[in-house]
DRENDO-1510 file (C-alpha; in Angstrom, 1 decimal, always signed):
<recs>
REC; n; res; u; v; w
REC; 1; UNK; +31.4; -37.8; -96.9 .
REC; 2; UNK; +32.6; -34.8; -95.0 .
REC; 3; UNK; +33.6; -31.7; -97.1 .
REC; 4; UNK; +36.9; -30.9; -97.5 .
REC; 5; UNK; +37.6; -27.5; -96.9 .
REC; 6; UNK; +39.1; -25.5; -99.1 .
REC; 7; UNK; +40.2; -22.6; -97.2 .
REC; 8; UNK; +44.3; -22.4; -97.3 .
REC; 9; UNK; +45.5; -21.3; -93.9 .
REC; 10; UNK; +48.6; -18.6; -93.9 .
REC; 11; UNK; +50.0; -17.1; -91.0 .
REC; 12; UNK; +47.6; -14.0; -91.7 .
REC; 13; UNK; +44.4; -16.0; -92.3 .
REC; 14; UNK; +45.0; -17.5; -88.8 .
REC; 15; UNK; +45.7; -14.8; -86.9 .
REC; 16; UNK; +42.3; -13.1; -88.3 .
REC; 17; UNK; +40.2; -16.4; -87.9 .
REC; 18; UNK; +41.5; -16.1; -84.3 .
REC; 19; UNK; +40.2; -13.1; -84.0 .
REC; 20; UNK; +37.0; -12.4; -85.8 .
REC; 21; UNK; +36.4; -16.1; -86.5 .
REC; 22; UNK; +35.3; -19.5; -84.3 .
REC; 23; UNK; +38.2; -18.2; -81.9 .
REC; 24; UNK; +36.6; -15.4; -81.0 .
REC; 25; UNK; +33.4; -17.0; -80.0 .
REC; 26; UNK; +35.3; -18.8; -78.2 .
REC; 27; UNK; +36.7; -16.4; -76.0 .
REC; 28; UNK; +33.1; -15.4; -75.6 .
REC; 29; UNK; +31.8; -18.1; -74.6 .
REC; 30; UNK; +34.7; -18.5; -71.8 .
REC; 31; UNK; +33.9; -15.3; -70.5 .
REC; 32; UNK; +30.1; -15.5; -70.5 .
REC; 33; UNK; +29.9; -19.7; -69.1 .
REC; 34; UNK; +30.7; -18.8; -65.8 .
REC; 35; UNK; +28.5; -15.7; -65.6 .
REC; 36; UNK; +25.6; -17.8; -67.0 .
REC; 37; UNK; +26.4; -20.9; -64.2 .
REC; 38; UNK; +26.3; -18.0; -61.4 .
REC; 39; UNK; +22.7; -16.4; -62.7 .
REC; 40; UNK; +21.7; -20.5; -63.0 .
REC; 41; UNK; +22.2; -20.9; -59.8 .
REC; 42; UNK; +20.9; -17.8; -58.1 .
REC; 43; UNK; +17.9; -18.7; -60.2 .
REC; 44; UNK; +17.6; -22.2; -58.4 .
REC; 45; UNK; +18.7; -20.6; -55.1 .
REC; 46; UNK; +16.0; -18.2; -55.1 .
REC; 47; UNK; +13.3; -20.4; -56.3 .
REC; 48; UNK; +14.1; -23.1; -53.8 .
REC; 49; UNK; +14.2; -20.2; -51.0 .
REC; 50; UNK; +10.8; -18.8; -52.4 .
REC; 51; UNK; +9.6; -22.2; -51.9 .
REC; 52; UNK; +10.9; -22.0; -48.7 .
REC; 53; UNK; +10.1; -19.5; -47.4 .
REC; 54; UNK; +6.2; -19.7; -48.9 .
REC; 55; UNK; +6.0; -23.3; -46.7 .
REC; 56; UNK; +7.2; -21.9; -44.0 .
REC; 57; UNK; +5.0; -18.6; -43.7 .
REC; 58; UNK; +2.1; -20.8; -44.7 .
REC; 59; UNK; +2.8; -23.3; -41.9 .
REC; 60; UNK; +4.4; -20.6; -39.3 .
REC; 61; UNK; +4.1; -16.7; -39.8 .
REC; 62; UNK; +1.0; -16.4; -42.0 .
REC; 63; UNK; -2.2; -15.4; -40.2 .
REC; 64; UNK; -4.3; -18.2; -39.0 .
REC; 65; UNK; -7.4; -16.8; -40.9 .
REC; 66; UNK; -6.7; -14.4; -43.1 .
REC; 67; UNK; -10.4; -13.1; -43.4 .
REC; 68; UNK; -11.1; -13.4; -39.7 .
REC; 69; UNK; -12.9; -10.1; -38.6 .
REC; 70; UNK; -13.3; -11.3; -35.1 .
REC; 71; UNK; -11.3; -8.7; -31.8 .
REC; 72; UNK; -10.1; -11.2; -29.2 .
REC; 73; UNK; -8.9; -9.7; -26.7 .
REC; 74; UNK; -5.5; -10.7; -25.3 .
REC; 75; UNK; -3.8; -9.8; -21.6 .
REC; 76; UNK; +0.2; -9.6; -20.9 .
REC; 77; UNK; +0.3; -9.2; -17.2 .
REC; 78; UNK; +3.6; -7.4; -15.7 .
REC; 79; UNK; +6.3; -9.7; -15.5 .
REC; 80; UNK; +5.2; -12.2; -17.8 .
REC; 81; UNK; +7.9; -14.4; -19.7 .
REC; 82; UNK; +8.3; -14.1; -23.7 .
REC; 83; UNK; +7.9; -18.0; -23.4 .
REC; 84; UNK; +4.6; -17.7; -21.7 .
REC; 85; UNK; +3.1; -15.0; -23.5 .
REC; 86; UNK; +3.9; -16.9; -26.9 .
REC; 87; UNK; +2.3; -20.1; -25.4 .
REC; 88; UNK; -0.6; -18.1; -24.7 .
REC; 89; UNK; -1.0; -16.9; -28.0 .
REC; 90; UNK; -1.1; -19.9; -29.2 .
REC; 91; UNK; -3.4; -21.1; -26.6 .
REC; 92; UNK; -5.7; -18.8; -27.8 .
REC; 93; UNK; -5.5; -19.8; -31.5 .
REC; 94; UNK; -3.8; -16.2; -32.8 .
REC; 95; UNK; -0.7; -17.1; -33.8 .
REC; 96; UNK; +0.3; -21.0; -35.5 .
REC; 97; UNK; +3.3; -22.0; -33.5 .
REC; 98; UNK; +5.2; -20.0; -30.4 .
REC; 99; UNK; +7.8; -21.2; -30.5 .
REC; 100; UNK; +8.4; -19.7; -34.2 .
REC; 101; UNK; +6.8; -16.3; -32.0 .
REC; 102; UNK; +9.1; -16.3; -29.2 .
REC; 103; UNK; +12.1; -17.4; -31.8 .
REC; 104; UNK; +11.7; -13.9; -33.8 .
REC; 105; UNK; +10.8; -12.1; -31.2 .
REC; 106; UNK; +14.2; -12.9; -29.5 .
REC; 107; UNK; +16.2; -12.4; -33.0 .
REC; 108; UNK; +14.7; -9.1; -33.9 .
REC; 109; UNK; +15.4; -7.5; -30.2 .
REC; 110; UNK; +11.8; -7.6; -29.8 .
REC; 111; UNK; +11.8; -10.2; -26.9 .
REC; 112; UNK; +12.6; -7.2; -24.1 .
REC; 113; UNK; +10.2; -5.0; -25.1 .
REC; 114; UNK; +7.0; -6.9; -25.1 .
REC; 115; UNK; +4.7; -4.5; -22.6 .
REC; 116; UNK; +2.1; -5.3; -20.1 .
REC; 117; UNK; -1.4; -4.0; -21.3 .
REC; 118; UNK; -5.4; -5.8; -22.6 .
REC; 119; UNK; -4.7; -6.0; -26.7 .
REC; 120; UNK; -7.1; -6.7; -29.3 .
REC; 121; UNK; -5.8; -9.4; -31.7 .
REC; 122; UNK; -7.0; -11.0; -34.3 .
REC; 123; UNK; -6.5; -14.0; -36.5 .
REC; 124; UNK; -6.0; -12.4; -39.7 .
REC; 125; UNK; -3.0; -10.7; -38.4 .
REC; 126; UNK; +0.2; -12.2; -39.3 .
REC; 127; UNK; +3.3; -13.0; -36.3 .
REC; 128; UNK; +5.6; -9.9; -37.4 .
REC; 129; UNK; +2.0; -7.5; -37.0 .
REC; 130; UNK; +1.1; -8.9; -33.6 .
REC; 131; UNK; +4.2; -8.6; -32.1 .
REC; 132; UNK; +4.5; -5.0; -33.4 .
REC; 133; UNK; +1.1; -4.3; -31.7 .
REC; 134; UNK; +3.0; -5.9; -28.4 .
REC; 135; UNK; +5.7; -4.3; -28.3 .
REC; 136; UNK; +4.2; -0.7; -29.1 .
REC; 137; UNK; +2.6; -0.7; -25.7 .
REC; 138; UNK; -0.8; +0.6; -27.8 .
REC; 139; UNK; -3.0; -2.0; -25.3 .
REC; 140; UNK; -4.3; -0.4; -22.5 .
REC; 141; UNK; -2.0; -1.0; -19.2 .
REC; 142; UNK; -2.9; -3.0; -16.6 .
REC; 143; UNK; -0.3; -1.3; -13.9 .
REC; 144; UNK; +1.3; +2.1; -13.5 .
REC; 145; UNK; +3.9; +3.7; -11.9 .
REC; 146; UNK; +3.0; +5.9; -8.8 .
REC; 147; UNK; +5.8; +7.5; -6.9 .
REC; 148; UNK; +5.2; +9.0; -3.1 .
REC; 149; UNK; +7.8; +11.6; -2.2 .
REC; 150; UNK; +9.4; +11.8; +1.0 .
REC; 151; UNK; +7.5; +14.7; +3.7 .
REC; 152; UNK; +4.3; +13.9; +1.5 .
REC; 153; UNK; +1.3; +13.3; +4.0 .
REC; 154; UNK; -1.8; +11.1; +3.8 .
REC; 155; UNK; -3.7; +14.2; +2.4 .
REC; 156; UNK; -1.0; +14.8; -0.2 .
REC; 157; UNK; -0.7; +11.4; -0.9 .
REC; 158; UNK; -4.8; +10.6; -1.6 .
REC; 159; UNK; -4.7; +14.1; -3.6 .
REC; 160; UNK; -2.1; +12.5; -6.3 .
REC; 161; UNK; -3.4; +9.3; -6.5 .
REC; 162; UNK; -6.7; +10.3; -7.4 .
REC; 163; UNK; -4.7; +13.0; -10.2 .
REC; 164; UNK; -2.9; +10.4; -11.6 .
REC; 165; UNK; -6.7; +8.5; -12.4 .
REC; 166; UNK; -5.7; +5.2; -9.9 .
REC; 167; UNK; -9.3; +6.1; -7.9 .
REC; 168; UNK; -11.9; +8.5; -8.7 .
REC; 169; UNK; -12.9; +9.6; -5.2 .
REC; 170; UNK; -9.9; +9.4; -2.1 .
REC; 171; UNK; -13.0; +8.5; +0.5 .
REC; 172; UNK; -11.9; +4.7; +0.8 .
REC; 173; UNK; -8.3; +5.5; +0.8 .
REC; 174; UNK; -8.4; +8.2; +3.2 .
REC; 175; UNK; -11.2; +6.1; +5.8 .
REC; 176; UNK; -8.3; +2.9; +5.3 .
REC; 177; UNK; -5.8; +5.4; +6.4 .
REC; 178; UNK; -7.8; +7.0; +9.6 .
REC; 179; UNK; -8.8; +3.5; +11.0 .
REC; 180; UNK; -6.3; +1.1; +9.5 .
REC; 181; UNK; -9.5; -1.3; +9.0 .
REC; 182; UNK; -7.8; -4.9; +7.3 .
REC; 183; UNK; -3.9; -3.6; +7.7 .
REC; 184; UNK; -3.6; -4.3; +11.5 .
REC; 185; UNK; -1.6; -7.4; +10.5 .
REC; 186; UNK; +1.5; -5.1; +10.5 .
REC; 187; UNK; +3.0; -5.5; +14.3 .
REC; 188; UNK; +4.0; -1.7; +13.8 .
REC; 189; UNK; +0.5; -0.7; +13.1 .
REC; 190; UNK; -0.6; -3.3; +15.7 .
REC; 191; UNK; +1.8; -1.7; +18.8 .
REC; 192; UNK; +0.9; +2.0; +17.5 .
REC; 193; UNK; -3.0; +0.9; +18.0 .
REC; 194; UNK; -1.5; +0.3; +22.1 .
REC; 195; UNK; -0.5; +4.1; +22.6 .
REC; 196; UNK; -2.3; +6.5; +24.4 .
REC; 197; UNK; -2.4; +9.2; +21.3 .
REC; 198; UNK; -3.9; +6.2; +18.8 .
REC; 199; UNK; -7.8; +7.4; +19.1 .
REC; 200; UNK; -6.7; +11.3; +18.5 .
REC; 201; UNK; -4.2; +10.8; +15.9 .
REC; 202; UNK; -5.8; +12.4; +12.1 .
REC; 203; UNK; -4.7; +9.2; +10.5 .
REC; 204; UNK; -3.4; +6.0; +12.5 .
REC; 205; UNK; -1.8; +4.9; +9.0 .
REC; 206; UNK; +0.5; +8.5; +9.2 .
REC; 207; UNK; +4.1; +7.9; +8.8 .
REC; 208; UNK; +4.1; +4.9; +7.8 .
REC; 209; UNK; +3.4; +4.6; +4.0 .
REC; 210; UNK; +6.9; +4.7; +2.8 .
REC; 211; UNK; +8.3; +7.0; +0.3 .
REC; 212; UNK; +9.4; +5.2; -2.9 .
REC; 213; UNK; +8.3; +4.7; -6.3 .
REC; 214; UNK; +5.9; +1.3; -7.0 .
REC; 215; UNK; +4.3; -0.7; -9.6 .
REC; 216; UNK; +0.7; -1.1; -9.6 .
REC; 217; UNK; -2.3; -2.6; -11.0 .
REC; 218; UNK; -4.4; +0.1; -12.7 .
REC; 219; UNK; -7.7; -1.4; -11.3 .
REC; 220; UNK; -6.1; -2.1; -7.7 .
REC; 221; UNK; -7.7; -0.9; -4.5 .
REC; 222; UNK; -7.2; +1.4; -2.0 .
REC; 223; UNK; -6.1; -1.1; +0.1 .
REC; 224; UNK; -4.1; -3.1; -2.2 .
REC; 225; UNK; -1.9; +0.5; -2.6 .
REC; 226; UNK; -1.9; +0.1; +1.1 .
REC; 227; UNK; -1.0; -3.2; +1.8 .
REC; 228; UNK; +1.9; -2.4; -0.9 .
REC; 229; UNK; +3.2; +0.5; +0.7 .
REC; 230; UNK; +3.1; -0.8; +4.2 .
REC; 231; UNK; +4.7; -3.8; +3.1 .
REC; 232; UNK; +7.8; -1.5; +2.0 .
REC; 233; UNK; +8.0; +0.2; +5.1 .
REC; 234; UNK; +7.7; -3.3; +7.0 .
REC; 235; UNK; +10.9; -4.1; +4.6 .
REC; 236; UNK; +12.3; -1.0; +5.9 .
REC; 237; UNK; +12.4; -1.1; +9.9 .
REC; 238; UNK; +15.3; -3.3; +10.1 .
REC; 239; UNK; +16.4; -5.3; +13.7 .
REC; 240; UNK; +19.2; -2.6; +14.1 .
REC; 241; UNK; +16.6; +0.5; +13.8 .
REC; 242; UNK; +14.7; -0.9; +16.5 .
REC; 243; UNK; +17.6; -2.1; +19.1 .
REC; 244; UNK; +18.7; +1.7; +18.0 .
REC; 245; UNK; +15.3; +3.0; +19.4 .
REC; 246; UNK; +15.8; +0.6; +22.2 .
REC; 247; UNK; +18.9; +1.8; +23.1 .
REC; 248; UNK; +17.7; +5.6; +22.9 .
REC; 249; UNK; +15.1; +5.0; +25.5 .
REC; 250; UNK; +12.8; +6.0; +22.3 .
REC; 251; UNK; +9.8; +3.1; +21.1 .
REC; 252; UNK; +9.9; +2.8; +16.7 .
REC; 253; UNK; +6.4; +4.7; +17.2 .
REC; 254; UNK; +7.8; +7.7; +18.6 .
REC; 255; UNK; +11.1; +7.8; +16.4 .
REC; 256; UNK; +9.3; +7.5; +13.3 .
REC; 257; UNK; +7.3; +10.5; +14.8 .
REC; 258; UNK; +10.5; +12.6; +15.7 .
REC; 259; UNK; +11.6; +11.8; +12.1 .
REC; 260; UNK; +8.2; +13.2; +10.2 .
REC; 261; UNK; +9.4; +16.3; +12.1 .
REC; 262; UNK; +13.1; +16.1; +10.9 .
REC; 263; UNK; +11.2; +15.6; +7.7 .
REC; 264; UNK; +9.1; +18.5; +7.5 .
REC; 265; UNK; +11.8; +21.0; +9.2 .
REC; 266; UNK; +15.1; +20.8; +7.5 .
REC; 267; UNK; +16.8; +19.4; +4.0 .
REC; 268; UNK; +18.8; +15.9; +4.4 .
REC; 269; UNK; +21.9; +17.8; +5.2 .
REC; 270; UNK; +20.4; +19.3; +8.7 .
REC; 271; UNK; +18.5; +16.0; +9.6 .
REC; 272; UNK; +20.8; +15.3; +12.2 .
REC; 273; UNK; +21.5; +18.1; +13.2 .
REC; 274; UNK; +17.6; +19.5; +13.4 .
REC; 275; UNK; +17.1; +15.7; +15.4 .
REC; 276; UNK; +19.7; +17.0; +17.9 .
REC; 277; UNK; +18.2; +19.5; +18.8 .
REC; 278; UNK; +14.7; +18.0; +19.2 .
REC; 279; UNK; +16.9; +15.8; +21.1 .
REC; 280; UNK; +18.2; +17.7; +23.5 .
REC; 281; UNK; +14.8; +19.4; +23.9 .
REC; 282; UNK; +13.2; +16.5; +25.0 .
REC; 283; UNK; +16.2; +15.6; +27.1 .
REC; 284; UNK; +15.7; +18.9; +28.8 .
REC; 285; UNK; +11.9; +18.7; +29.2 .
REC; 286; UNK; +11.7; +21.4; +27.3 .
REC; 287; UNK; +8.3; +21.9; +24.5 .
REC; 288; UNK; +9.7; +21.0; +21.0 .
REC; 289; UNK; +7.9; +24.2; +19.7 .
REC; 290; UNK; +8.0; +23.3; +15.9 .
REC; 291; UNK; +6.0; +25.2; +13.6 .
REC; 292; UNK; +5.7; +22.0; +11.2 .
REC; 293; UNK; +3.7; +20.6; +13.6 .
REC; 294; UNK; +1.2; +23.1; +13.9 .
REC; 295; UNK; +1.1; +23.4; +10.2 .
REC; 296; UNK; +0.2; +20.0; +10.2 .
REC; 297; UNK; -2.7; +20.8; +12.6 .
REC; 298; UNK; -3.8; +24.0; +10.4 .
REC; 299; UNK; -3.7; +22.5; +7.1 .
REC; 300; UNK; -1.8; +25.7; +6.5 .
REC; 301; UNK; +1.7; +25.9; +5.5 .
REC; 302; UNK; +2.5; +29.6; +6.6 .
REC; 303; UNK; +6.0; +30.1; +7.8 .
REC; 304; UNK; +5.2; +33.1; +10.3 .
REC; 305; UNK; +3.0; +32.1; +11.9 .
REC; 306; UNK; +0.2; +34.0; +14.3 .
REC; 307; UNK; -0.6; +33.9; +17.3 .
REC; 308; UNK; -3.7; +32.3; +16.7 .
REC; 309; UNK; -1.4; +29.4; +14.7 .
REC; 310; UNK; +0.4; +29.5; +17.8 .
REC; 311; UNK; -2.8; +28.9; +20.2 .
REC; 312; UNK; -4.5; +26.2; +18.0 .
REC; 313; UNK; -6.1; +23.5; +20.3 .
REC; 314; UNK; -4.4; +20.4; +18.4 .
REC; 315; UNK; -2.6; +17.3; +20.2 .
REC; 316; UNK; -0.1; +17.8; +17.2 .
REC; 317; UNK; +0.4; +21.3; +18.4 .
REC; 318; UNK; +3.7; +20.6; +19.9 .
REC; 319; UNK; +3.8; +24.6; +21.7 .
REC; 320; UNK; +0.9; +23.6; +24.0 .
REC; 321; UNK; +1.6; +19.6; +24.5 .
REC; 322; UNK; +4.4; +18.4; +26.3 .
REC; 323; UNK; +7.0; +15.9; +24.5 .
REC; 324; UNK; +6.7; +14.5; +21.0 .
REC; 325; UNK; +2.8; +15.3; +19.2 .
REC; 326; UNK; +0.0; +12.7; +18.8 .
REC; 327; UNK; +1.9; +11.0; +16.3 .
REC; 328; UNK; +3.9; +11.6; +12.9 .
REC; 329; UNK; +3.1; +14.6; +10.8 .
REC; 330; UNK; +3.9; +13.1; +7.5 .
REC; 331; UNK; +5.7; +9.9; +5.9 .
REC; 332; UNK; +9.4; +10.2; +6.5 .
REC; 333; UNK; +12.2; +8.7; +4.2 .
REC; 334; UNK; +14.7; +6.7; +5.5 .
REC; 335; UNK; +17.0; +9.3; +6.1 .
REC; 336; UNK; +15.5; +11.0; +8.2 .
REC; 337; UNK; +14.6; +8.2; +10.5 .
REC; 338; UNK; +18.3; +7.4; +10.5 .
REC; 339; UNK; +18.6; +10.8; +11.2 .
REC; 340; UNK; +15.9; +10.6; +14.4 .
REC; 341; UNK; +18.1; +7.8; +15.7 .
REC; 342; UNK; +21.4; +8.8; +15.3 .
REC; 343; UNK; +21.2; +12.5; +15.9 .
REC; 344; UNK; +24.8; +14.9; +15.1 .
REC; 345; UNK; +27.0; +14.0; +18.0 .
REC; 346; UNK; +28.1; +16.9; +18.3 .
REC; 347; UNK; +25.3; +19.6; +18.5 .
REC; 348; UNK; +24.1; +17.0; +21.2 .
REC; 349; UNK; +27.1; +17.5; +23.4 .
REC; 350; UNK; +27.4; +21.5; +22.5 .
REC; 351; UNK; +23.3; +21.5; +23.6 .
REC; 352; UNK; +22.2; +23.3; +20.8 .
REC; 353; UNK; +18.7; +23.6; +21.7 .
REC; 354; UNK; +17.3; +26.4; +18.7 .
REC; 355; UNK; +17.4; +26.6; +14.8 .
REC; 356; UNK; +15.2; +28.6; +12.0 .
REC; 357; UNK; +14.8; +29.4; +8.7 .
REC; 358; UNK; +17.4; +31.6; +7.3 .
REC; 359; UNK; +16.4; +31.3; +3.9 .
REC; 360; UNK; +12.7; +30.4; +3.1 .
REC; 361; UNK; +13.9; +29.4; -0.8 .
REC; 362; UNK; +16.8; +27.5; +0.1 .
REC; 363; UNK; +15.8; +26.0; +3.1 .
REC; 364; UNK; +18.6; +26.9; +4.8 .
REC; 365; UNK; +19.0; +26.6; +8.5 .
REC; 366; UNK; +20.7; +29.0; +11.2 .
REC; 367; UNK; +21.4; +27.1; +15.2 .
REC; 368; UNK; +21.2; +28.5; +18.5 .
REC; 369; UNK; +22.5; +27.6; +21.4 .
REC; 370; UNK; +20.7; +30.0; +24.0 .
REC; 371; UNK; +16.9; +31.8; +23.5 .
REC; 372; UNK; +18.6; +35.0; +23.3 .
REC; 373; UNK; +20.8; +33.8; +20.2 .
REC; 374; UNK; +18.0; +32.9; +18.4 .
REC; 375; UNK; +15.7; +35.5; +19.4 .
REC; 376; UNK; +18.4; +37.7; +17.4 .
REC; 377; UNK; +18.0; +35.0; +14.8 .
REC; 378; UNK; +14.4; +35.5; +14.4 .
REC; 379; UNK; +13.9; +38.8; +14.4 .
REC; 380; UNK; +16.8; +38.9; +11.6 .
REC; 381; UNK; +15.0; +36.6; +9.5 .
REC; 382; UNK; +11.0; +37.3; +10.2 .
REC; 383; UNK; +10.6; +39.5; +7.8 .
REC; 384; UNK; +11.9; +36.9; +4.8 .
REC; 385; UNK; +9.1; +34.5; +6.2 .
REC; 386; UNK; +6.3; +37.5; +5.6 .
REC; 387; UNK; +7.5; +37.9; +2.3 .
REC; 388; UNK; +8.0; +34.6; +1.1 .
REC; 389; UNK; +4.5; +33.9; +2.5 .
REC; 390; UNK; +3.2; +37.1; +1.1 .
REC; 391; UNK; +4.1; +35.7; -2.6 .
REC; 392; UNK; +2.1; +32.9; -2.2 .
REC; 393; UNK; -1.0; +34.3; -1.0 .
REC; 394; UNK; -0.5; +32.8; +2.7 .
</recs>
């Protein structure tokens, strides 16, 4: 039989009950219950994701053998998809699943900056470590960037290639570029072989290995470079250049030739005006007398030059030979073929016929129309061109 109780409840008695008493625990309890369902659940949450997530790096991102000791090495070639280069992982038994690869790679920001290069992997690495090592571009690379500057010749071109580490020794490239042995499938090296210069030219390949910066494979050949930069230059010569030369009475040989000149002679501002001139030199019959071509001949860059410079038994020497030298001096840019075939109107109907340096430095330019004009010029100027050669030890 339940207990009566035999506590007698005043107004007072309630009101303290209510608050030290059952009441209060109560309140307690109200406040605490929903605090206690949250923690529950986070509880449950974050043991169902630790189960989770422990399937799903066991079955996914987990290394395939964690005690593996064994380098294999692994290639991304330039250009390669993320797709591909996951399946390949998996392909070679690195990585458990690429599509789980490729899917983090993309959500991470990772999927752009996967780099070309020969890794070493291995088995015990897990995915987020391999595509770190990807990524970080610590594999060796399997191309490079090499970049060939407008006015640069064949000489100055084998001398940077072998600096930057593509070849040990320019021999190869530099015999490729005398005799165009294997490249004759280029109809502009093919009609250059037909003019009467082609057996005294230094280099049958000069002026046409286009300026520009390209990609390539760090083991390629000297005639892969070649065939790459020839290719460009093929890409270049557009119909309308050579109806231009048509037109001009000029064959693309002999305008890419008047262009190394333009090249060597002036900055891109004077091209057109430097080609007028050498325009209306030839026009005239008159020698084209440019002192970048007989630097070409020389090897030596001196801006006054001597008279033994002057007297140097070259076909480039263009102060002895007649009309344009035995071929270009030096791989023009674009401009300056541009330049060659659509000289500055207006210096070709005022016949300027002269120009030279006014400011070694700057490279500025000063025209002539008559010998006696720039005679004066000359003799203004000389003694900057002995200075400026004098500081470099010329």
């Amino acid at each position: 039989m339940a207990r009566q109780d035999d506590r007698v409840y005043d107004h007072e008695s309630l009101r303290d009950e209510r608050k030290y008493g059952f009441y209060w625990y109560s309140g307690l309890w109200h406040v605490l219950r929903p605090i206690l369902v949250v923690l529950t659940a986070l509880v449950l949450v974050f043991g169902l994701g630790s189960t989770l997530y422990g399937k799903l790096s066991d079955e996914y991102f987990s290394p395939v053998d964690p005690t593996s000791q064994t380098q294999i090495p692994f290639t991304i070639v330039s250009g390669q998809s993320l797709t591909r280069v996951a399946d390949n992982l998996k392909d070679q038994g690195i990585i458990k699943n690429g599509s789980v690869f490729k899917y983090y790679c993309d959500f991470v920001g990772m999927g752009q900056k996967i780099q070309a290069g020969d890794y070493q992997l291995s088995k015990s690495m897990n995915i987020f470590q391999i595509a770190n090592k990807l990524t970080t571009g610590d594999g060796k690379p399997v191309t490079m960037d090499i970049t060939v500057i407008p006015g640069w010749t064949v000489d100055d071109i084998a001398a940077y290639l072998t600096a930057q580490g593509v070849f040990k020794d320019s021999s190869d490239f530099l015999t490729l570029c005398r005799t165009g042995d294997g490249l004759t499938d280029y109809y502009f090296i093919q009609d250059e072989q037909k003019t009467q210069s082609a057996s005294v030219r230094k280099y049958l390949l000069e002026g046409y290995l286009a300026p520009n910066t390209y990609e390539i494979y760090t083991n390629a050949s000297a005639l892969d470079i070649l065939k790459k930069l020839l290719s460009q230059t093929d890409a270049s010569l557009t119909t309308d250049w050579q109806q231009r030369a048509d037109d001009t009475g000029l064959t693309l040989d002999q305008a890419i030739t008047i262009a190394s000149i333009i090249e060597k002679e002036a900055k891109t501002a004077d091209f057109a005006k430097v080609s007028a001139v050498f325009h209306n030199r030839l026009k005239a019959g008159m020698k084209l007398q440019s002192d970048a071509t007989i630097q070409y001949a020389t090897g030596v860059r001196r801006m006054a030059l001597t008279s033994a410079d002057l007297a140097v038994n070259s076909p480039y020497n263009t102060y002895i030979v007649s009309g344009l030298p035995a071929g270009p001096i030096c791989n023009p840019s674009t401009d300056a073929i541009e330049a060659a075939l659509y000289p500055d109107e207006s210096f070709m109907a005022e016949n300027y016929l002269y120009f030279c340096s006014k400011d070694p430095n700057t490279g500025e330019l000063v025209f002539s129309k008559t010998l006696e004009e720039h005679n004066a010029a000359v003799a203004l100027y000389a003694p900057l061109w002995k200075q400026y050669d004098a500081e470099r030890g010329l």
